[in-house]
CHARMM internal coordinates of N, CA and C (Angstrom, degrees):
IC EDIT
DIST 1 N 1 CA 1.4516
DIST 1 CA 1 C 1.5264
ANGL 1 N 1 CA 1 C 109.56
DIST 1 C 2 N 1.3517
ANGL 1 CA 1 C 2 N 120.97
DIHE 1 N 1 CA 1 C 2 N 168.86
DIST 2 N 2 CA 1.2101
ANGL 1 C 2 N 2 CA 110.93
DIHE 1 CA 1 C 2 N 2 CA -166.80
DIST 2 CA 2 C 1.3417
ANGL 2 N 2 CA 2 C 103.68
DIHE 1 C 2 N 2 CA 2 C -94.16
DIST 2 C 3 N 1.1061
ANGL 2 CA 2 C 3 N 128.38
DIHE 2 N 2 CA 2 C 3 N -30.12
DIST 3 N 3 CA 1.9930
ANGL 2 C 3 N 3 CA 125.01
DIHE 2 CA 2 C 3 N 3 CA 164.74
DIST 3 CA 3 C 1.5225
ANGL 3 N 3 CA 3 C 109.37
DIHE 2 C 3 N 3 CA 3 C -30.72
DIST 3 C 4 N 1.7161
ANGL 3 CA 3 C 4 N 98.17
DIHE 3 N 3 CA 3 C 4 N -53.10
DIST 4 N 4 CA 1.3623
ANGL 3 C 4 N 4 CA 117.04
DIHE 3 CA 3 C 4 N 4 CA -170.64
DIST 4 CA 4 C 1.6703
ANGL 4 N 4 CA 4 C 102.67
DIHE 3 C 4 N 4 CA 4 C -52.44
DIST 4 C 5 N 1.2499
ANGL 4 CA 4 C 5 N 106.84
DIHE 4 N 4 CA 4 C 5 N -73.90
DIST 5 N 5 CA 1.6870
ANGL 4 C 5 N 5 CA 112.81
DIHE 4 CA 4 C 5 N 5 CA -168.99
DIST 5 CA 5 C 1.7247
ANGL 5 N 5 CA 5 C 95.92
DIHE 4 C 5 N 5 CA 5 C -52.29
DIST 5 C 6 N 1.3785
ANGL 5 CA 5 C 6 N 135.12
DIHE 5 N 5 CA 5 C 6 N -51.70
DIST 6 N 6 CA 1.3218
ANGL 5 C 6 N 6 CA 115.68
DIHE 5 CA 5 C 6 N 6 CA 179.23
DIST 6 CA 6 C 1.5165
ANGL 6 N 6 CA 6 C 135.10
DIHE 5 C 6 N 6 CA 6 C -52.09
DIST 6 C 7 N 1.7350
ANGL 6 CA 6 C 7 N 104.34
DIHE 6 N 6 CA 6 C 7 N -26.83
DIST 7 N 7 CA 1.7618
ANGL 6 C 7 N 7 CA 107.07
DIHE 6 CA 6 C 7 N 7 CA 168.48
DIST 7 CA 7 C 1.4911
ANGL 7 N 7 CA 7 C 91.53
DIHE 6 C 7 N 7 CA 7 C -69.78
DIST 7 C 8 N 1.4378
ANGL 7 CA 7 C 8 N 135.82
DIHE 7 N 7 CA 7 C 8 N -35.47
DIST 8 N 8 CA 1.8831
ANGL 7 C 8 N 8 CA 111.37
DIHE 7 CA 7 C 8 N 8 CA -146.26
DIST 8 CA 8 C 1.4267
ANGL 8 N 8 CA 8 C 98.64
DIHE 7 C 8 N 8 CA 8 C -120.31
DIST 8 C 9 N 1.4437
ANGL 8 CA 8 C 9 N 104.73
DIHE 8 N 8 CA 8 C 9 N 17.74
DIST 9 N 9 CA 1.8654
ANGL 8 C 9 N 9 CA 98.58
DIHE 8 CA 8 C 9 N 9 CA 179.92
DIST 9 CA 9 C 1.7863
ANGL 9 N 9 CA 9 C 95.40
DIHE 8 C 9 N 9 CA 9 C -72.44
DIST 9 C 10 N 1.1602
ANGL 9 CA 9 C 10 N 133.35
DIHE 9 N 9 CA 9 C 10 N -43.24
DIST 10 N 10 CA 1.5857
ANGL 9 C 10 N 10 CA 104.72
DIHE 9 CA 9 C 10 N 10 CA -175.50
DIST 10 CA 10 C 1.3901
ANGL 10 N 10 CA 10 C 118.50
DIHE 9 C 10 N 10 CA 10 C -68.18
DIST 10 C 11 N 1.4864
ANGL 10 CA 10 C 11 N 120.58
DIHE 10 N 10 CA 10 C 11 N 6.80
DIST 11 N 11 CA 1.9541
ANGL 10 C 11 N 11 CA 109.77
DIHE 10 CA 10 C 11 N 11 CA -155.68
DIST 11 CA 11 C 1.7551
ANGL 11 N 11 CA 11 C 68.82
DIHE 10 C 11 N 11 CA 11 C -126.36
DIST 11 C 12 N 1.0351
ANGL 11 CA 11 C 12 N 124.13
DIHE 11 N 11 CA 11 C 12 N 4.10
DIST 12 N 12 CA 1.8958
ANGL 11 C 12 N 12 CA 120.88
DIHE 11 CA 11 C 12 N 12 CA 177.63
DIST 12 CA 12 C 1.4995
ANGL 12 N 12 CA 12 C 96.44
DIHE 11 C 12 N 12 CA 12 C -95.92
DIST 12 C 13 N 1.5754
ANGL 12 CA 12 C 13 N 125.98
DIHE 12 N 12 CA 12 C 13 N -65.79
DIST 13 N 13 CA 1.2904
ANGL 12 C 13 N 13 CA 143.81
DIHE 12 CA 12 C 13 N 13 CA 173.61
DIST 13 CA 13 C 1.9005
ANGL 13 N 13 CA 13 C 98.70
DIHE 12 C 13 N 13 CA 13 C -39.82
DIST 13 C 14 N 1.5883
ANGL 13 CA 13 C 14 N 117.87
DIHE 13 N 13 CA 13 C 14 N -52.04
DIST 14 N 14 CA 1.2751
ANGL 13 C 14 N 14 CA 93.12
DIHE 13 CA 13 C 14 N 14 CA 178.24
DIST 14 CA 14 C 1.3472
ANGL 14 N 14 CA 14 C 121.64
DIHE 13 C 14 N 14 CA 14 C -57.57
DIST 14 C 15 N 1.3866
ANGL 14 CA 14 C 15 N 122.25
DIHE 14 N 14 CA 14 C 15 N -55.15
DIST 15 N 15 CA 1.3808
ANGL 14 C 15 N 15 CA 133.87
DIHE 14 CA 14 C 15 N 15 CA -174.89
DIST 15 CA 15 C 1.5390
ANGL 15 N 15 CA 15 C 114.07
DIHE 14 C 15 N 15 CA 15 C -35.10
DIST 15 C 16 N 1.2150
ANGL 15 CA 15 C 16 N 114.35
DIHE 15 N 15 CA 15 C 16 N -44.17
DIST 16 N 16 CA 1.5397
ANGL 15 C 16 N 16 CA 121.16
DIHE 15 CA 15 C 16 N 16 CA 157.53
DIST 16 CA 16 C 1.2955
ANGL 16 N 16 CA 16 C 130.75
DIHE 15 C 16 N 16 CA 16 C -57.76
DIST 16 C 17 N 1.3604
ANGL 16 CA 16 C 17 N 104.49
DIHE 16 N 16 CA 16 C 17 N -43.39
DIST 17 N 17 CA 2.1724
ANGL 16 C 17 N 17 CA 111.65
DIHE 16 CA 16 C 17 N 17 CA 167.45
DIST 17 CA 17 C 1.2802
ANGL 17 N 17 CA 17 C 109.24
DIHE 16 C 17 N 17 CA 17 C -47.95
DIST 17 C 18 N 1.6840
ANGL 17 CA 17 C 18 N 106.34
DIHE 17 N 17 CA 17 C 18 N -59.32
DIST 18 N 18 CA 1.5113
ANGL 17 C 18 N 18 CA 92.95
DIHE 17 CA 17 C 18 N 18 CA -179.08
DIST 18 CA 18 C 1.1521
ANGL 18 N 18 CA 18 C 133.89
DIHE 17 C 18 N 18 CA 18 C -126.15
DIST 18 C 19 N 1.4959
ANGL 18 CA 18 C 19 N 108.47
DIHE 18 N 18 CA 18 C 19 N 92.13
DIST 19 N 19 CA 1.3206
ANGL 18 C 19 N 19 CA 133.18
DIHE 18 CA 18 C 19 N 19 CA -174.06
DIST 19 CA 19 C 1.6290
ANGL 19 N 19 CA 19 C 96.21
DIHE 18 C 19 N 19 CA 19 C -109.42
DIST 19 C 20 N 1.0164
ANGL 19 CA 19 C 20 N 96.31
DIHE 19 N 19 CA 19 C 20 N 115.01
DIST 20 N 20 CA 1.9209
ANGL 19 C 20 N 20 CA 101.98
DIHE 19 CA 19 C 20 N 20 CA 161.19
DIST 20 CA 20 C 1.8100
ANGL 20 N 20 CA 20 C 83.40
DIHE 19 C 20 N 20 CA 20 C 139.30
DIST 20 C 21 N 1.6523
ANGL 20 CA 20 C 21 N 111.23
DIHE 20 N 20 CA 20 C 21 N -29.93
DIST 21 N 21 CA 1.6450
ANGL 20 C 21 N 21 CA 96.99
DIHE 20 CA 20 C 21 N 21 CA -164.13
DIST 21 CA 21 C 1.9854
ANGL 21 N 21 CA 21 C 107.84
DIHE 20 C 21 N 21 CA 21 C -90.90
DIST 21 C 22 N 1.5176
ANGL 21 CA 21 C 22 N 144.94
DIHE 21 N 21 CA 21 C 22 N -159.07
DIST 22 N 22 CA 0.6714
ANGL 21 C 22 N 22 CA 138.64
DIHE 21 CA 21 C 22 N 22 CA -107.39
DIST 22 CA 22 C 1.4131
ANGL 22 N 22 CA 22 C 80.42
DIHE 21 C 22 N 22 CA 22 C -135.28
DIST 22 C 23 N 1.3566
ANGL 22 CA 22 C 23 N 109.92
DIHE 22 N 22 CA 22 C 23 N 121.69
DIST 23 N 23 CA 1.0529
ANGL 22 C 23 N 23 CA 104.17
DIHE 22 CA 22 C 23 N 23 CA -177.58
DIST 23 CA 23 C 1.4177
ANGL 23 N 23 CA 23 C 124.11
DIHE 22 C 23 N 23 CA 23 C -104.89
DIST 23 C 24 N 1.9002
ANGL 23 CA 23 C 24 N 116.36
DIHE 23 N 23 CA 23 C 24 N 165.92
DIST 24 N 24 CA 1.3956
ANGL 23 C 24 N 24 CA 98.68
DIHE 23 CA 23 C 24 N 24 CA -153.96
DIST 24 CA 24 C 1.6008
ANGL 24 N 24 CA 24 C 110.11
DIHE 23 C 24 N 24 CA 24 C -87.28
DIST 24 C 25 N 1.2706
ANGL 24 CA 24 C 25 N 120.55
DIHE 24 N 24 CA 24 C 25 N 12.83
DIST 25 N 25 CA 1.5675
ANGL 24 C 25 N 25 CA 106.07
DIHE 24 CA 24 C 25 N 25 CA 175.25
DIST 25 CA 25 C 1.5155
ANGL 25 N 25 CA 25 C 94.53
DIHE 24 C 25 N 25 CA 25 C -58.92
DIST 25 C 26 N 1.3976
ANGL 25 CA 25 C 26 N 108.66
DIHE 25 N 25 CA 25 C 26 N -54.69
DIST 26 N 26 CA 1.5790
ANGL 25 C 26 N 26 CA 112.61
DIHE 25 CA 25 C 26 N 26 CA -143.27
DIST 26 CA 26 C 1.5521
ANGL 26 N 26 CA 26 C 91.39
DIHE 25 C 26 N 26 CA 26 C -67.41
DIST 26 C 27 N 1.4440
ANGL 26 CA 26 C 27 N 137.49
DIHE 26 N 26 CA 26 C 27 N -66.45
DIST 27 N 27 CA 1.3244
ANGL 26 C 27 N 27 CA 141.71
DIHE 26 CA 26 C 27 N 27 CA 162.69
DIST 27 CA 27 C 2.1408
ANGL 27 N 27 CA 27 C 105.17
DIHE 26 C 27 N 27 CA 27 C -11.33
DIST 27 C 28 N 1.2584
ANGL 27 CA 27 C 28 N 107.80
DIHE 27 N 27 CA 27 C 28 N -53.76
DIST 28 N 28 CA 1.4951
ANGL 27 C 28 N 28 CA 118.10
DIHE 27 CA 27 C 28 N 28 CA -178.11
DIST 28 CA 28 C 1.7514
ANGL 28 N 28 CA 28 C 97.51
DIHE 27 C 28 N 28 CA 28 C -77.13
DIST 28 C 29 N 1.0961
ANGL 28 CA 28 C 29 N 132.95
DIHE 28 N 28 CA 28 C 29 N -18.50
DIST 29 N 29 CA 1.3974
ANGL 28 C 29 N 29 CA 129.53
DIHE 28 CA 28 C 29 N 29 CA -175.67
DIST 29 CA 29 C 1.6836
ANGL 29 N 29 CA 29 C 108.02
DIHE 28 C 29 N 29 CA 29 C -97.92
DIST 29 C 30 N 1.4216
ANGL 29 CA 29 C 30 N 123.33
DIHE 29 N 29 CA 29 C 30 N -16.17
DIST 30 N 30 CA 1.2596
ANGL 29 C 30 N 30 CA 126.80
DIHE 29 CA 29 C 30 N 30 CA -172.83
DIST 30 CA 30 C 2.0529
ANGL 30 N 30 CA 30 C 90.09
DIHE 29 C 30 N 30 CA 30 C -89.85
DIST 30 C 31 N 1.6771
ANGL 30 CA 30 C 31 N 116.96
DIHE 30 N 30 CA 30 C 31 N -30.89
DIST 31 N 31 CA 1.3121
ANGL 30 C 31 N 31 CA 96.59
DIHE 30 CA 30 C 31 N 31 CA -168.59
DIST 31 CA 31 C 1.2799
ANGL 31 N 31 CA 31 C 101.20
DIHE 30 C 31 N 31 CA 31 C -79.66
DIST 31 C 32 N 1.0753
ANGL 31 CA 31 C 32 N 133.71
DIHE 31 N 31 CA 31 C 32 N -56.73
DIST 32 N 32 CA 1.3207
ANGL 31 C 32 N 32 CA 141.76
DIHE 31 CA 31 C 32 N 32 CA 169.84
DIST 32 CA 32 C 1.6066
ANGL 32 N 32 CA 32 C 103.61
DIHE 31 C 32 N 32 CA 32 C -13.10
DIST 32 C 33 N 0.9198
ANGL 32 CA 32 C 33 N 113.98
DIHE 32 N 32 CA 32 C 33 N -84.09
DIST 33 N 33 CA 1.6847
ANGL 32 C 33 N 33 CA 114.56
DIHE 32 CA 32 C 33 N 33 CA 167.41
DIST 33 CA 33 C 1.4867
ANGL 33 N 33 CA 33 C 121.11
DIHE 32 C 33 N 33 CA 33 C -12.10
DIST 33 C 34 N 1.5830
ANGL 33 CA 33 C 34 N 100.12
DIHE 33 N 33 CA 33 C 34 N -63.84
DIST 34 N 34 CA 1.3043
ANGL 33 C 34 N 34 CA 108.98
DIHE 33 CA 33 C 34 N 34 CA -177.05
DIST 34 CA 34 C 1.5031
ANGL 34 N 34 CA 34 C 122.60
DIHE 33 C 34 N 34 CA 34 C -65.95
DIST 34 C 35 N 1.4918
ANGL 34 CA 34 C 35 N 105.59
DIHE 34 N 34 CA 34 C 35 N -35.82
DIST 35 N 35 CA 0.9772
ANGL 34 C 35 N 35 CA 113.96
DIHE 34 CA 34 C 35 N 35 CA 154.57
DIST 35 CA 35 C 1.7745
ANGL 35 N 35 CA 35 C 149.32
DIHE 34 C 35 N 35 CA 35 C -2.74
DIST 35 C 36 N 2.1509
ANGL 35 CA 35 C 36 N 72.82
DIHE 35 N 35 CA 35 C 36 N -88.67
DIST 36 N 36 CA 1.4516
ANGL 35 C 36 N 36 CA 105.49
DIHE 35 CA 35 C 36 N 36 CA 164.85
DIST 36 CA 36 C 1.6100
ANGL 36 N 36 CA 36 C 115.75
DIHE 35 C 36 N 36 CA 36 C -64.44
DIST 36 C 37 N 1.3616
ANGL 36 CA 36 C 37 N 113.76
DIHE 36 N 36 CA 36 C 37 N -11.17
DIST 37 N 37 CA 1.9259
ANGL 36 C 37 N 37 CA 106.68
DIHE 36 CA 36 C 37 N 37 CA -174.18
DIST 37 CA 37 C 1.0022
ANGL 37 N 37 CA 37 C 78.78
DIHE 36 C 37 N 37 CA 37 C -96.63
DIST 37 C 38 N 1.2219
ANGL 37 CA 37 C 38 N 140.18
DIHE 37 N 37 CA 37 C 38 N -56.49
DIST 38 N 38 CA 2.0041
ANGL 37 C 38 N 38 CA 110.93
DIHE 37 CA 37 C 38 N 38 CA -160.09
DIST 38 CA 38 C 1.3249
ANGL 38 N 38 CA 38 C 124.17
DIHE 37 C 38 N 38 CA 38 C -82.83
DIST 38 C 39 N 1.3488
ANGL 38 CA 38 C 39 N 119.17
DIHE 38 N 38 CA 38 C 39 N 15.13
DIST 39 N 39 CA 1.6749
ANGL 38 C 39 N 39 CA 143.85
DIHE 38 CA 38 C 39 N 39 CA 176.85
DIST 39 CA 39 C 1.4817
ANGL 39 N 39 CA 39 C 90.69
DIHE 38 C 39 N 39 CA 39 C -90.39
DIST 39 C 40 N 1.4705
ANGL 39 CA 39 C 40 N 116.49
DIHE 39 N 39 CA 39 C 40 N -68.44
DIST 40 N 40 CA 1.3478
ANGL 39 C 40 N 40 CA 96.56
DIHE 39 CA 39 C 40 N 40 CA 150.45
DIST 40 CA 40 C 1.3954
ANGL 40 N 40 CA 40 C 172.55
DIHE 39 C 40 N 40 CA 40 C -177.51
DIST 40 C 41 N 1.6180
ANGL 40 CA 40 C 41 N 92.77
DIHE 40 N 40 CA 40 C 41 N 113.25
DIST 41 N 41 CA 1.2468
ANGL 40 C 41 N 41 CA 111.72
DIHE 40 CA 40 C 41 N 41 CA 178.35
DIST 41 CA 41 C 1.6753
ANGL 41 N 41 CA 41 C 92.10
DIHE 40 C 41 N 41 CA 41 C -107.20
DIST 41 C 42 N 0.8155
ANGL 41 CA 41 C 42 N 133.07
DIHE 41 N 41 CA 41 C 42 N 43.19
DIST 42 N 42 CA 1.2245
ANGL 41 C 42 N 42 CA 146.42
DIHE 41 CA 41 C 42 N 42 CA 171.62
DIST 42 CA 42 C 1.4918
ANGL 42 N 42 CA 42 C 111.57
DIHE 41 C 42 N 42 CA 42 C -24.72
DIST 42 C 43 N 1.8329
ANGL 42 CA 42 C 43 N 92.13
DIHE 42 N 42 CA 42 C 43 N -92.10
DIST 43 N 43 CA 1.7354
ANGL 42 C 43 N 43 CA 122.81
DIHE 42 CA 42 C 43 N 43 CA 171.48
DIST 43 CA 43 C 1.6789
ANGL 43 N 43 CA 43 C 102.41
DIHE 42 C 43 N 43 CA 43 C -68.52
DIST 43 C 44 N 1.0108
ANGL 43 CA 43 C 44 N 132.14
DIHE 43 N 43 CA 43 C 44 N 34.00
DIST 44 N 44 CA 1.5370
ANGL 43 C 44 N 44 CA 115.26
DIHE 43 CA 43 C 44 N 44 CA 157.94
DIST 44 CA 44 C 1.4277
ANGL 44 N 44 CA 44 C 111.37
DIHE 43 C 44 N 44 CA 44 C -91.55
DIST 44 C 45 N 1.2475
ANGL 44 CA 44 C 45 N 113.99
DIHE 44 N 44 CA 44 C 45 N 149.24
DIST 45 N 45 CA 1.4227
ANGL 44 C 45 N 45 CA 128.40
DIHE 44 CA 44 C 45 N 45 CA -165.28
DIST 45 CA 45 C 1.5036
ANGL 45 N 45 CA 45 C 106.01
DIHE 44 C 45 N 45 CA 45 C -92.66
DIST 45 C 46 N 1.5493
ANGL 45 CA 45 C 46 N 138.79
DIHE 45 N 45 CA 45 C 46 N -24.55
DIST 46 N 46 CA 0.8951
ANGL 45 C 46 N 46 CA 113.50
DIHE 45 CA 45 C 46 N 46 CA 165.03
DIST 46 CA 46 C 1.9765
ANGL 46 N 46 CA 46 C 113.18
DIHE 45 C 46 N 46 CA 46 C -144.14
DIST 46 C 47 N 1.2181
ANGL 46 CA 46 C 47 N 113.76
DIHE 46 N 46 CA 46 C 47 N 170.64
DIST 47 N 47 CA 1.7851
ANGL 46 C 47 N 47 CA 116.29
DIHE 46 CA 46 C 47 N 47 CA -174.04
DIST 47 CA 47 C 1.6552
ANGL 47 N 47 CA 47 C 107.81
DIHE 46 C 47 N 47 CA 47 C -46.23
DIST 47 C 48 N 1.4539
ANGL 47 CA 47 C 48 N 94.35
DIHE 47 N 47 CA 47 C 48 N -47.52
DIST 48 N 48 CA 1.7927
ANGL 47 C 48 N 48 CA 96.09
DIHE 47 CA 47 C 48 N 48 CA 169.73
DIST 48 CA 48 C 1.6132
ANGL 48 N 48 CA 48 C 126.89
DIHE 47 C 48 N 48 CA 48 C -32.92
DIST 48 C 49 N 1.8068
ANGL 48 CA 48 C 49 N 107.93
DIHE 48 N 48 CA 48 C 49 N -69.51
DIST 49 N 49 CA 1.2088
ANGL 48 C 49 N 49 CA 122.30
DIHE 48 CA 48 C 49 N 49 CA 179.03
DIST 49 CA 49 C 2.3698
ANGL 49 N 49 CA 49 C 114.23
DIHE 48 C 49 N 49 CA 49 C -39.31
DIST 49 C 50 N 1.4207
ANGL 49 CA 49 C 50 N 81.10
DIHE 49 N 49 CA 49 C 50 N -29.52
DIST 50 N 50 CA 1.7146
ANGL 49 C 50 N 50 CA 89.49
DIHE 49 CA 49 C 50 N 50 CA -156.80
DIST 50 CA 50 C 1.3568
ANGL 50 N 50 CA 50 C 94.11
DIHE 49 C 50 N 50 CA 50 C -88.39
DIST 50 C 51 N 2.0097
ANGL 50 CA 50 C 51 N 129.45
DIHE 50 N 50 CA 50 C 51 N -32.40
DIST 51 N 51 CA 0.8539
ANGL 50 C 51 N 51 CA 108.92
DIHE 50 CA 50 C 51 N 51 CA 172.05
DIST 51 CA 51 C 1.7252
ANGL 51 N 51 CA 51 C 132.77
DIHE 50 C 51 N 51 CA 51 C -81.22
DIST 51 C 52 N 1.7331
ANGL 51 CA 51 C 52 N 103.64
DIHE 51 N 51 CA 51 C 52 N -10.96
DIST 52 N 52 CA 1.7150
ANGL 51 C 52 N 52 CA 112.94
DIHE 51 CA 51 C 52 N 52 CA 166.14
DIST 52 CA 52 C 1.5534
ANGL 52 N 52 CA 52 C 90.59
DIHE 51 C 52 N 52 CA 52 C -56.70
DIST 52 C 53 N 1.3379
ANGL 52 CA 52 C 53 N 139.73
DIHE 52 N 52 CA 52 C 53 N -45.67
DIST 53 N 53 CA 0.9888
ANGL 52 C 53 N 53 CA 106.98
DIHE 52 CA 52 C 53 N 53 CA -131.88
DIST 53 CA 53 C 2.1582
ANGL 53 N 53 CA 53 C 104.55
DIHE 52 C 53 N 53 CA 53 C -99.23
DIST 53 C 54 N 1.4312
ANGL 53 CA 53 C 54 N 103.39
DIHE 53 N 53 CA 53 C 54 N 2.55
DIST 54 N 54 CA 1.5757
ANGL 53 C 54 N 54 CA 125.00
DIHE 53 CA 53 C 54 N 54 CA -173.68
DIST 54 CA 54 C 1.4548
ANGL 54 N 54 CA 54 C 74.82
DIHE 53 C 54 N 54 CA 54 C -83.00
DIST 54 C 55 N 1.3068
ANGL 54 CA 54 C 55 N 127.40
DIHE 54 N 54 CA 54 C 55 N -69.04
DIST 55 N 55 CA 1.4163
ANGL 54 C 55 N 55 CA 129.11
DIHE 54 CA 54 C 55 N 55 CA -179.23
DIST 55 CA 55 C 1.1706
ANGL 55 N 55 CA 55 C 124.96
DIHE 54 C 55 N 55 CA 55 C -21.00
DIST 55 C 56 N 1.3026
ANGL 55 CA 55 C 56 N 137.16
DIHE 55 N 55 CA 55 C 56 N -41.05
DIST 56 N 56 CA 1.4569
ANGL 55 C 56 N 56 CA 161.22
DIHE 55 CA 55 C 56 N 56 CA -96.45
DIST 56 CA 56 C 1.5461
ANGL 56 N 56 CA 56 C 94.41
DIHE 55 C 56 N 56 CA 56 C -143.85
DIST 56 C 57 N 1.8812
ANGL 56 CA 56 C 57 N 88.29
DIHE 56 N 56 CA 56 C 57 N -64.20
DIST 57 N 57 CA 1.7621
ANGL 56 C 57 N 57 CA 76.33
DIHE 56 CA 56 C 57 N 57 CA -165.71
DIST 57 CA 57 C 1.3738
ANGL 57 N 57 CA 57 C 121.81
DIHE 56 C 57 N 57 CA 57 C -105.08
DIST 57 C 58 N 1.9271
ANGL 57 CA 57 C 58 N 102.21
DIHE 57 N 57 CA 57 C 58 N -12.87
DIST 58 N 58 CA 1.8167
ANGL 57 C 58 N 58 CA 103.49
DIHE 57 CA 57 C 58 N 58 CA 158.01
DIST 58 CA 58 C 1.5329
ANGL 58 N 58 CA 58 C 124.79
DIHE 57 C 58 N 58 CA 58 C -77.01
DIST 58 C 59 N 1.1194
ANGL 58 CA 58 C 59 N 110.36
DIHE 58 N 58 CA 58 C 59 N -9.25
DIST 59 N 59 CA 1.7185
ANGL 58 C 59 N 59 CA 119.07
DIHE 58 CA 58 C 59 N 59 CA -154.02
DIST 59 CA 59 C 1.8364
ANGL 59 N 59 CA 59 C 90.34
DIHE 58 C 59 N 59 CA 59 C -106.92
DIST 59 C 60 N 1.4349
ANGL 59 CA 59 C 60 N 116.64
DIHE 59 N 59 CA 59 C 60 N -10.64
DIST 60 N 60 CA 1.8250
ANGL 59 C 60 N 60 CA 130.80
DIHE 59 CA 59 C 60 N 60 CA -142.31
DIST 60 CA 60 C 1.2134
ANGL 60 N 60 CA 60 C 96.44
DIHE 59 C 60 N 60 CA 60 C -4.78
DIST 60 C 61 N 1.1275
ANGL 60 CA 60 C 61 N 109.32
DIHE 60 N 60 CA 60 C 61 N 77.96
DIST 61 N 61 CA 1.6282
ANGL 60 C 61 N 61 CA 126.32
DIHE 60 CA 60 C 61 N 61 CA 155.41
DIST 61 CA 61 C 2.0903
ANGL 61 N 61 CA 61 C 107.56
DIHE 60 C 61 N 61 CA 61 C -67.30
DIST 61 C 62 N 1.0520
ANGL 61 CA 61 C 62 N 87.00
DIHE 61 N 61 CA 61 C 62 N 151.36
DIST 62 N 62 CA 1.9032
ANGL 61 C 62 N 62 CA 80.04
DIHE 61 CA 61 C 62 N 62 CA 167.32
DIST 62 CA 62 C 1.4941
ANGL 62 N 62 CA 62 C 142.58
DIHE 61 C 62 N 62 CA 62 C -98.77
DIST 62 C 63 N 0.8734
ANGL 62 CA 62 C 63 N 111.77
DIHE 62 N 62 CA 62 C 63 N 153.73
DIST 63 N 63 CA 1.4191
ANGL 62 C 63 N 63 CA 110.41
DIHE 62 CA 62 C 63 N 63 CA -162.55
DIST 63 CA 63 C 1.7012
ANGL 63 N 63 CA 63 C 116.08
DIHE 62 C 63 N 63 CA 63 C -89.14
DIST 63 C 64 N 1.1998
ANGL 63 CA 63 C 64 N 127.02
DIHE 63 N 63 CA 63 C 64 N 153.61
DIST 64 N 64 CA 1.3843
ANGL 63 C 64 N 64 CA 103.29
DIHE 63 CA 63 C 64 N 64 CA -160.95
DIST 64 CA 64 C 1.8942
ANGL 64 N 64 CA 64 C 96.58
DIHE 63 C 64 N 64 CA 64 C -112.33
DIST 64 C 65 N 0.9560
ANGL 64 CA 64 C 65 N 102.30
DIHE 64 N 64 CA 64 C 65 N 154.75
DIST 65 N 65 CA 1.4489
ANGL 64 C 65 N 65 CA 94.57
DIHE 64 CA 64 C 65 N 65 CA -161.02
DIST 65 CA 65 C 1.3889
ANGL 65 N 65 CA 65 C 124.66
DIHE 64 C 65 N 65 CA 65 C -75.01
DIST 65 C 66 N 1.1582
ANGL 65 CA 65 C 66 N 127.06
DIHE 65 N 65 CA 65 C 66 N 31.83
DIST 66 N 66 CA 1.4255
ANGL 65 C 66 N 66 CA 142.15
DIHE 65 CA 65 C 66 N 66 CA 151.61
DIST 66 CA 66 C 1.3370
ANGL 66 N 66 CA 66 C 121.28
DIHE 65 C 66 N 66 CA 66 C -100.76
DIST 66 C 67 N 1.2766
ANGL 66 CA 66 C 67 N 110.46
DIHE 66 N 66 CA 66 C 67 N -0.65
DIST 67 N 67 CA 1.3817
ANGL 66 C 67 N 67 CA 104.63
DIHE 66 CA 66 C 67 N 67 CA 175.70
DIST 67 CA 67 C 1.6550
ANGL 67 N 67 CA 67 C 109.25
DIHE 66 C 67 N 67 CA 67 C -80.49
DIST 67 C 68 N 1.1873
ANGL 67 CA 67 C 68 N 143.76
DIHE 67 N 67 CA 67 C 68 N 16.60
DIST 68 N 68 CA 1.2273
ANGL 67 C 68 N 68 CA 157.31
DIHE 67 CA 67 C 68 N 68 CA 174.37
DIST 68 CA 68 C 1.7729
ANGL 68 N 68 CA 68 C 117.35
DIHE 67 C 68 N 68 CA 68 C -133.74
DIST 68 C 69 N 1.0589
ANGL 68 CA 68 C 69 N 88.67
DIHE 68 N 68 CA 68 C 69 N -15.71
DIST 69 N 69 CA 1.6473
ANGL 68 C 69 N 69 CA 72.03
DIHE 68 CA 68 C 69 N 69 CA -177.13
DIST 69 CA 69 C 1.8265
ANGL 69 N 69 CA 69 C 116.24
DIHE 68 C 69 N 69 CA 69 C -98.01
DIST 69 C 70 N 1.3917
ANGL 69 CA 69 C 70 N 129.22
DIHE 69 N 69 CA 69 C 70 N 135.02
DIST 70 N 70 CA 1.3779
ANGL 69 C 70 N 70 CA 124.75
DIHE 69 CA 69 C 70 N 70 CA -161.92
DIST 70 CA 70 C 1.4381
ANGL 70 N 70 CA 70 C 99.30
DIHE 69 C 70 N 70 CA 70 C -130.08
DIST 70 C 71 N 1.4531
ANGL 70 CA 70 C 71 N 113.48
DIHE 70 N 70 CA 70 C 71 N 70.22
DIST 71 N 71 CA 1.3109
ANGL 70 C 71 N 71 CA 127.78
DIHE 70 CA 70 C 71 N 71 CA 179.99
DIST 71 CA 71 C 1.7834
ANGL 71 N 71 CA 71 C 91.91
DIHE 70 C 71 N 71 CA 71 C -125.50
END
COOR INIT
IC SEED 1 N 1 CA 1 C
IC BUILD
């Protein structure tokens, strides 16, 4: 309706400014992430452990293959 488009014509006009820059799913998909690593890194004993592990899974660095095996 046209009331309608007159409250949201400036938050419409933004959506158009910034097109080309970063958009917020992905910005909302990086917290989420982070989120989920410090949910859990719960029981880690120190800031270090929690930040290898932000490392780990934003950076997807690789894991070396002992980190799974409990032999």
């Amino acid at each position: 309706s046209p009331a309608c488009y007159a409250r949201m014509r400036n938050l419409l006009l933004n959506w158009f400014r910034a097109k080309g820059e970063i958009s917020s799913g992905a910005v909302e998909g990086l917290n989420n992430k982070i989120r989920v690593v410090t949910r859990r890194s719960y029981g880690f004993r120190t800031y270090k452990a929690m930040e290898m592990a932000l490392y780990h899974t934003l950076g997807r660095l690789p894991e070396p293959e002992t980190a799974h095996r409990f032999c």
